[in-house]
C-alpha positions in Angstrom: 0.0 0.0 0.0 2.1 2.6 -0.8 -0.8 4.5 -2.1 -1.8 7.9 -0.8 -5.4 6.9 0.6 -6.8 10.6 2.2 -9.5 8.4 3.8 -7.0 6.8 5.7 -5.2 9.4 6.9 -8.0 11.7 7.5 -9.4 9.4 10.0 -5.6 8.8 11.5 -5.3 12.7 12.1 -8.9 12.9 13.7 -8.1 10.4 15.9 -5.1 12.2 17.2 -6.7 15.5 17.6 -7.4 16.3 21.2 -7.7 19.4 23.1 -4.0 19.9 24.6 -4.4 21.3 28.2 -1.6 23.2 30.2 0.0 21.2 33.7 -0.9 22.8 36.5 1.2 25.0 38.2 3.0 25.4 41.5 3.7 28.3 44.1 6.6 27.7 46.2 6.2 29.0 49.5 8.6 30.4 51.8 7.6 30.8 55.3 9.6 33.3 57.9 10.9 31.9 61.4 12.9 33.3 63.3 16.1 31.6 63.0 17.0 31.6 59.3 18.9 35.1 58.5 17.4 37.7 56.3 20.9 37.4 54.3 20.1 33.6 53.7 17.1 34.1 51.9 17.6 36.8 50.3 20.9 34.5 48.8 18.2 31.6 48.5 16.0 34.0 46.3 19.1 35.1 43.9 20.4 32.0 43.4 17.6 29.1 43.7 14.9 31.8 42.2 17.0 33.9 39.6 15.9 37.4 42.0 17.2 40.5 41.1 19.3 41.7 44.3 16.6 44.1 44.6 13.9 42.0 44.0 15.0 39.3 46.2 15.6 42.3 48.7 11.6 43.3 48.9 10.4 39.5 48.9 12.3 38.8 51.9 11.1 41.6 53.7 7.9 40.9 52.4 8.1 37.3 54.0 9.4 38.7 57.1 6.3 41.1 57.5 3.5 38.7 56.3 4.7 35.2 57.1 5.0 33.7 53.8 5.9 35.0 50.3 6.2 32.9 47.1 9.5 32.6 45.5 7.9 31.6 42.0 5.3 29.6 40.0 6.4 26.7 38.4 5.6 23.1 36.8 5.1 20.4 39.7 8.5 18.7 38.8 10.6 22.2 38.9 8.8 23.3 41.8 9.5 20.2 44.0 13.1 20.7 43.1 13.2 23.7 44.1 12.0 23.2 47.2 14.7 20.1 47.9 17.0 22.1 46.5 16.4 25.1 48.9 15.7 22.8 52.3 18.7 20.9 51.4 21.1 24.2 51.7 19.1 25.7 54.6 19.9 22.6 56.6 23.7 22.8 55.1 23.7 26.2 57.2 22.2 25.5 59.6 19.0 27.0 59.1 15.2 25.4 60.0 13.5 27.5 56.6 10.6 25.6 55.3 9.5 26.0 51.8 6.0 24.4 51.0 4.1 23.9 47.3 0.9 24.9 46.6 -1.2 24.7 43.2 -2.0 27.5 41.7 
């Protein structure tokens, strides 16, 4: 059958047609305690996050104030590395910050 057949492949490409939906994405949280230093996460937020200096400045104060802050939004599998990634140095320091996923 090396025949074209555009019966056959008309039906081929309906079957494959289906409506393509986006993963869900993920918040990673940061919560303040009162341990971790304010240098820390800030140095979290540059180098695990990809923060501005000044950017990364204003979300840790703005974790500091309010408890919680998120770092960024991300697919499940980037966002649970990020989170291993950040607990894993905290505890390298020394330091008890908890980072926490949550769909968006």
């Amino acid at each position: 059958m090396s025949e074209y057949d555009p019966d056959i492949q008309e039906g081929v490409i309906s079957d494959i047609e289906e409506e393509v939906t986006e993963p869900p994405m993920y918040k990673v949280l940061l919560h303040n305690d009162h341990f971790t230093t304010k240098e820390f996460v800030v140095s979290i937020l540059v180098a695990v996050f990809q923060k501005s200096l000044d950017e990364a400045t204003r979300l840790m104060w703005n974790i500091h104030r309010k408890g919680i802050g998120v770092g960024g939004v991300y697919s499940y599998e980037v966002a649970e590395t990020k989170v291993n990634i950040v607990t894993a140095t905290a505890r390298e320091n020394g330091f008890p910050l908890q980072t926490t996923l949550e769909r968006e």
